[in-house]
C-alpha positions as CSV (number, residue, x, y, z in Angstrom):
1,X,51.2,-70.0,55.2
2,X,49.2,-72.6,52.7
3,X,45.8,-70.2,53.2
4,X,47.5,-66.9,53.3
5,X,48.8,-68.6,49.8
6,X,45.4,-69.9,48.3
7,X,43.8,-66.6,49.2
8,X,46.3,-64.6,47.3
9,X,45.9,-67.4,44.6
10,X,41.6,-66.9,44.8
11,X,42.3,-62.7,44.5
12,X,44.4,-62.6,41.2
13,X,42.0,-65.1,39.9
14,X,38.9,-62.6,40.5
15,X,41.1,-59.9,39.5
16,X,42.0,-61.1,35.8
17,X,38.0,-62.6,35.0
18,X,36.7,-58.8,36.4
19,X,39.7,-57.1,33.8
20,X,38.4,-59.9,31.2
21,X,34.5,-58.7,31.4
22,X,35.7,-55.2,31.3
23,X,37.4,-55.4,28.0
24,X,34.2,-57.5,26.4
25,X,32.0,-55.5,27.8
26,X,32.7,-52.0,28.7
27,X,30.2,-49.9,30.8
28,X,27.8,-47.8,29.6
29,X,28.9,-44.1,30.1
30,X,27.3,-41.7,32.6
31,X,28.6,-38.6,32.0
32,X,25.3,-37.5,30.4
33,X,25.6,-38.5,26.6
34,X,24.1,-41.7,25.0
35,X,26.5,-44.4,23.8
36,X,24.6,-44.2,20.3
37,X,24.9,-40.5,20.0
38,X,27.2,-37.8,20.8
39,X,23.8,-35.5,22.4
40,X,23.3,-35.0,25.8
41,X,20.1,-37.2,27.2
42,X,19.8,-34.4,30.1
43,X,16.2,-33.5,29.8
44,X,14.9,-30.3,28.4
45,X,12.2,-28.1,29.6
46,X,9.3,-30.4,28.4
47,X,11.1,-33.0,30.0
48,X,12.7,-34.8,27.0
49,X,16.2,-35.3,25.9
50,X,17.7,-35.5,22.6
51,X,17.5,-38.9,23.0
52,X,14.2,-38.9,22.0
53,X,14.5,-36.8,19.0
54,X,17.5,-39.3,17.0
55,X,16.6,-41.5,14.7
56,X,18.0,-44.7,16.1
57,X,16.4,-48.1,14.1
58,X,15.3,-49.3,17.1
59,X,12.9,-46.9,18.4
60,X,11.1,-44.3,16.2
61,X,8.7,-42.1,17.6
62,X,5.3,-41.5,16.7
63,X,5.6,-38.9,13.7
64,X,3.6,-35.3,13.5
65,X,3.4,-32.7,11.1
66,X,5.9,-30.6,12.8
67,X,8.5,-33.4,12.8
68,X,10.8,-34.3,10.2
69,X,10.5,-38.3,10.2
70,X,12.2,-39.1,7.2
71,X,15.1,-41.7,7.9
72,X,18.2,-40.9,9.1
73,X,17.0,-37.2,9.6
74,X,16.7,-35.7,13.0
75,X,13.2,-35.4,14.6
76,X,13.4,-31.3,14.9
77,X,10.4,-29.6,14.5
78,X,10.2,-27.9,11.0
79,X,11.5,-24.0,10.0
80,X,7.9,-22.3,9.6
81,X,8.6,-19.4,6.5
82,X,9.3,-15.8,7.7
83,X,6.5,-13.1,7.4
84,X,8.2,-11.4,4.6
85,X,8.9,-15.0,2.9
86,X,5.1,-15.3,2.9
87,X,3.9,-11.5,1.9
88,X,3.7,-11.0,-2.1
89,X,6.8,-9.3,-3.7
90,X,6.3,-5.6,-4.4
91,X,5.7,-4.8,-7.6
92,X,4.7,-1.3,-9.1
93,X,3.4,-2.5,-12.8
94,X,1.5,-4.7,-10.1
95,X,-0.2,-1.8,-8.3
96,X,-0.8,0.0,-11.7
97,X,-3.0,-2.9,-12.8
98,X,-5.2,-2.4,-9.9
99,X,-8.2,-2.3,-11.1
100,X,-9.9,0.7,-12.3
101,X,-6.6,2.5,-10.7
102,X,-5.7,3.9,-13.9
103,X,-9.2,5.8,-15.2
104,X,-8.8,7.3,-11.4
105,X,-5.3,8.4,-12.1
106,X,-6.4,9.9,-15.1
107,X,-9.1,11.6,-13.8
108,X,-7.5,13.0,-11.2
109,X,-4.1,14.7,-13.7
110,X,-6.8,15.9,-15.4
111,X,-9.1,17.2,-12.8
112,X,-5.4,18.8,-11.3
113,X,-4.8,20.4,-14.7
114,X,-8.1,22.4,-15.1
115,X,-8.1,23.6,-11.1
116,X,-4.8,24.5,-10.8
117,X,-3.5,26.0,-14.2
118,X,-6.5,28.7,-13.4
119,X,-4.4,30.2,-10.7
120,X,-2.3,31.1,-13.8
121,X,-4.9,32.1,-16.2
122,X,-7.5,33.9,-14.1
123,X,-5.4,37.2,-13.1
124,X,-3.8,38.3,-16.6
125,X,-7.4,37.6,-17.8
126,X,-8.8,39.6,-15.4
127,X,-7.0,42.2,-16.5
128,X,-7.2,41.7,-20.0
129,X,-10.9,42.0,-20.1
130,X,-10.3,45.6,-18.1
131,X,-9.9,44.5,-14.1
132,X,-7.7,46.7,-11.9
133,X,-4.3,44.4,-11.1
134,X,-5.9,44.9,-7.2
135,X,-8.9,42.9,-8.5
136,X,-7.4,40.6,-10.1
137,X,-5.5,39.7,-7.1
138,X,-8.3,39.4,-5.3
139,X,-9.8,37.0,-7.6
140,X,-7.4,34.2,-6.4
141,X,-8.1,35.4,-2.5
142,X,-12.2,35.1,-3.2
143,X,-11.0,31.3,-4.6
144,X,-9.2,30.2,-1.8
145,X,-10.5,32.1,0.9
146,X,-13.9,29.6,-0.1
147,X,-12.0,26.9,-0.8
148,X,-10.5,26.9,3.0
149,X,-13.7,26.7,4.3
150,X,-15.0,24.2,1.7
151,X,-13.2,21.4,2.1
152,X,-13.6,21.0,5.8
153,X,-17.6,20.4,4.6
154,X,-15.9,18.3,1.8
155,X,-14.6,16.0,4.2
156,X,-17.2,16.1,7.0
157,X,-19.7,15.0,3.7
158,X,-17.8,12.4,2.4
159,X,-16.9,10.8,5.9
160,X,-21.2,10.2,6.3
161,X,-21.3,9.4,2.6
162,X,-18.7,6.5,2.6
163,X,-18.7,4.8,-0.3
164,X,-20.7,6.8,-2.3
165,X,-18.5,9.7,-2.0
166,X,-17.6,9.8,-5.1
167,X,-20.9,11.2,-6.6
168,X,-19.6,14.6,-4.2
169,X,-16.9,15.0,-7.1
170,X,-18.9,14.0,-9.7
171,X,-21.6,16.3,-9.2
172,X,-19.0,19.1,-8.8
173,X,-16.8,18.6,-11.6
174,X,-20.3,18.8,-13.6
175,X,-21.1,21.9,-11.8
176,X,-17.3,23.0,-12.4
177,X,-17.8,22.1,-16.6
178,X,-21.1,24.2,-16.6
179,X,-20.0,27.1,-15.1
180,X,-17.2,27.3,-17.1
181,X,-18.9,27.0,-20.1
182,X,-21.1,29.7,-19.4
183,X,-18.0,32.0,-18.0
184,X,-16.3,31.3,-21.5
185,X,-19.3,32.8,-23.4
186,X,-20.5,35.3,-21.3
187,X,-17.0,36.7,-19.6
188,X,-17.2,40.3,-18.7
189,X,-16.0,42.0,-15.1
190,X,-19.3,40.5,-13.2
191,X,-19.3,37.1,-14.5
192,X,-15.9,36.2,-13.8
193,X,-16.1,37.6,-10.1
194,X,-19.3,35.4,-10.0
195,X,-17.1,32.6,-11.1
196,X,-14.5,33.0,-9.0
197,X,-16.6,32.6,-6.6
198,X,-18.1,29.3,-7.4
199,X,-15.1,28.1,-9.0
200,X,-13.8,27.9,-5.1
201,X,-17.0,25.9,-4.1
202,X,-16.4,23.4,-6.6
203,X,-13.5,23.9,-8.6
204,X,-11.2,21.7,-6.1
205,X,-13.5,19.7,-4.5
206,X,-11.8,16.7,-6.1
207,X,-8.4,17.2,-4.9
208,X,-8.7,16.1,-1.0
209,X,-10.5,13.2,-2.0
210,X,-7.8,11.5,-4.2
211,X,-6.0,9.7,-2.1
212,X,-9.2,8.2,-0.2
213,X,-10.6,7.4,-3.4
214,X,-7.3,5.0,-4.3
215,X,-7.3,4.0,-1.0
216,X,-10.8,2.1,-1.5
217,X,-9.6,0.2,-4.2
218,X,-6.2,-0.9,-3.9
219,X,-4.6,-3.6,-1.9
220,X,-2.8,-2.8,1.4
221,X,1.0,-3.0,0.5
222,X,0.6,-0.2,-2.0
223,X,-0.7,2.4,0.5
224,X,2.2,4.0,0.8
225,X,2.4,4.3,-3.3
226,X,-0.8,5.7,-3.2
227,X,0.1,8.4,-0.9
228,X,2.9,10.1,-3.2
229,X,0.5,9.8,-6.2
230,X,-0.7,13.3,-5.0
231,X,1.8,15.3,-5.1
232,X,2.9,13.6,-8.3
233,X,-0.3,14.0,-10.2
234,X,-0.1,17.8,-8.8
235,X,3.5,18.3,-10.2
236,X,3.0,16.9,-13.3
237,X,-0.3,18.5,-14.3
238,X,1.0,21.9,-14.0
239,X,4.4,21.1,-15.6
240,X,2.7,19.7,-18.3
241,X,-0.1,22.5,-18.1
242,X,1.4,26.0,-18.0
243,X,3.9,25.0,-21.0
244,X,0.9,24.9,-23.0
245,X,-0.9,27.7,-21.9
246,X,2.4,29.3,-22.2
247,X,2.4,28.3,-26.1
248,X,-1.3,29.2,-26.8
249,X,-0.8,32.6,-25.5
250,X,1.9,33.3,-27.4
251,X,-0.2,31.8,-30.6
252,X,-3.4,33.8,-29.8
253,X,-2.4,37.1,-27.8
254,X,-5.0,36.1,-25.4
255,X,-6.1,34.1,-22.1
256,X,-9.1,33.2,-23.4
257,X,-7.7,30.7,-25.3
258,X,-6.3,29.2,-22.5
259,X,-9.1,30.0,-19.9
260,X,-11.0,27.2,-22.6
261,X,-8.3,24.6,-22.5
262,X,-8.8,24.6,-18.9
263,X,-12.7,24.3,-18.8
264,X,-12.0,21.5,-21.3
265,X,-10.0,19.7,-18.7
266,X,-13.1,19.7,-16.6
267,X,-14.7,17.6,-19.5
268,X,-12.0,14.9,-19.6
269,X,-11.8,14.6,-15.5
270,X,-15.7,14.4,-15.6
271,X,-15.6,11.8,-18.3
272,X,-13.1,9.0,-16.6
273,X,-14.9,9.4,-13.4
274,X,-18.1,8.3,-15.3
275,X,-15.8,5.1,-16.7
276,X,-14.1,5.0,-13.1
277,X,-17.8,5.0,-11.9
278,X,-18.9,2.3,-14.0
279,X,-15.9,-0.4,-13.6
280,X,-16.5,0.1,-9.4
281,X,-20.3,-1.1,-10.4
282,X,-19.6,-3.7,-12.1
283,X,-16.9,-4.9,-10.0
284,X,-19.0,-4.9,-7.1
285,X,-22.4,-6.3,-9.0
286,X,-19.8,-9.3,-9.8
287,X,-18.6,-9.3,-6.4
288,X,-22.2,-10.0,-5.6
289,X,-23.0,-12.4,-7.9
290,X,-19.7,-14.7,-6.8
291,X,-20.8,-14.4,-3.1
């Protein structure tokens, strides 16, 4: 019929001005990403989507130091550096400049040198002088039989004594030097049992302390460097020290010779814990002075 007809007519009409809007202006998507950007506008935990991070002309959020706000970057909170991108590099010409490190380190190969090179010297000289080989075995038990229980008290002082625990090896390397001395000029059968005796009471009072000592003054991330300096120093002091002795016996025919050079060690040790001494004072009186 004529309205069957103009309805038909009316429905194509509607049909080709709704296709005609649809072409000029399509719809926006809702399948969860922005028509700008390619990132999903779903929220996140804090309740923002990406959407708020882009960096769209038209709306630019407010910036912050943890946001990247330059144009046409994202707004993604910065990288912060890693721990180990922020500690200093290792460096071991860096942990020998420590200072006063170094007139420790020498004290100490020296202070090694005259303790331990003994336990080569003292029994041929012993018997040299006219000892039984018995007796000059026990010599070296007396030492370290004194020495075990020593350095318990040696450690038990210098815990109560904290920072000033350094006069404890001081005043025993002086003792150490003396006695030596006197055991050089005066050596017969009793003064060298005296000795050995005494050279266990102060003779290696400066060998557990080492490694607290370079502890005190150098910075944490060389601890561990610290640590193997004792057995280095060790090593080295009687590899160095019993080719010598070695040497000078074969020059002289005696240990006495050598039973010296040792004492003389004593001297050296003594003398850069004096200089170690004084740098630590004036470091600190400076210290003081800044603060």
């Amino acid at each position: 019929t004529e309205d069957e007809g103009r309805e038909k007519h009316l429905s194509s009409a509607s049909h080709n001005i709704s296709s005609h809007v649809n072409k000029t202006n399509p719809p926006e998507p809702n399948d969860g990403h922005n028509a700008l950007s390619d990132h999903p506008t779903t929220p996140d935990v804090n309740g923002e989507t990406d959407a708020d991070h882009s960096c769209s002309p038209g709306a630019q959020p407010e910036c912050n130091s943890n946001l990247d706000c330059r144009p046409g970057k994202s707004y993604l909170s910065k990288v912060s550096p890693t721990i180990a991108e922020t500690q200093p590099q290792y460096s071991y010409v860096r942990f020998l400049r420590t200072p006063n490190l170094l007139s420790l380190l020498f004290a100490a190969f020296f202070g090694c040198f005259a303790y331990y090179c003994q336990f080569f010297i003292l029994p041929p000289l012993a018997i040299e002088i006219g000892m039984s080989k018995l007796m000059a075995a026990n010599i070296i038990a007396i030492t370290s039989v004194v020495e075990l229980i020593l350095r318990l008290v040696v450690g038990f002082i210098a815990d109560k004594l904290g920072k000033n625990k350094l006069w404890i090896v001081i005043v025993s390397t002086s003792i150490a030097l003396t006695i030596g001395v006197g055991a050089t000029v005066w050596l017969n059968e009793s003064v060298l049992l005296g000795y050995a005796l005494l050279f266990g009471v102060v003779g290696g009072t400066f060998i557990p302390l080492i490694i607290p000592f370079a502890m005190d003054i150098v910075p944490p991330e060389f601890l561990g460097s610290v640590a193997g300096l004792f057995p280095f120093l060790t090593g080295a002091s009687v590899a160095i020290g019993t080719p010598i002795l070695s040497e000078v016996y074969e020059m002289t025919s005696s240990y006495r010779q050598g039973f010296l050079i040792c004492v003389c060690g004593y001297a050296v040790c003594l003398l850069f814990l004096v200089v170690h001494f004084i740098g630590i004072s004036c470091n600190g009186a400076q210290k003081a002075r800044n603060t």
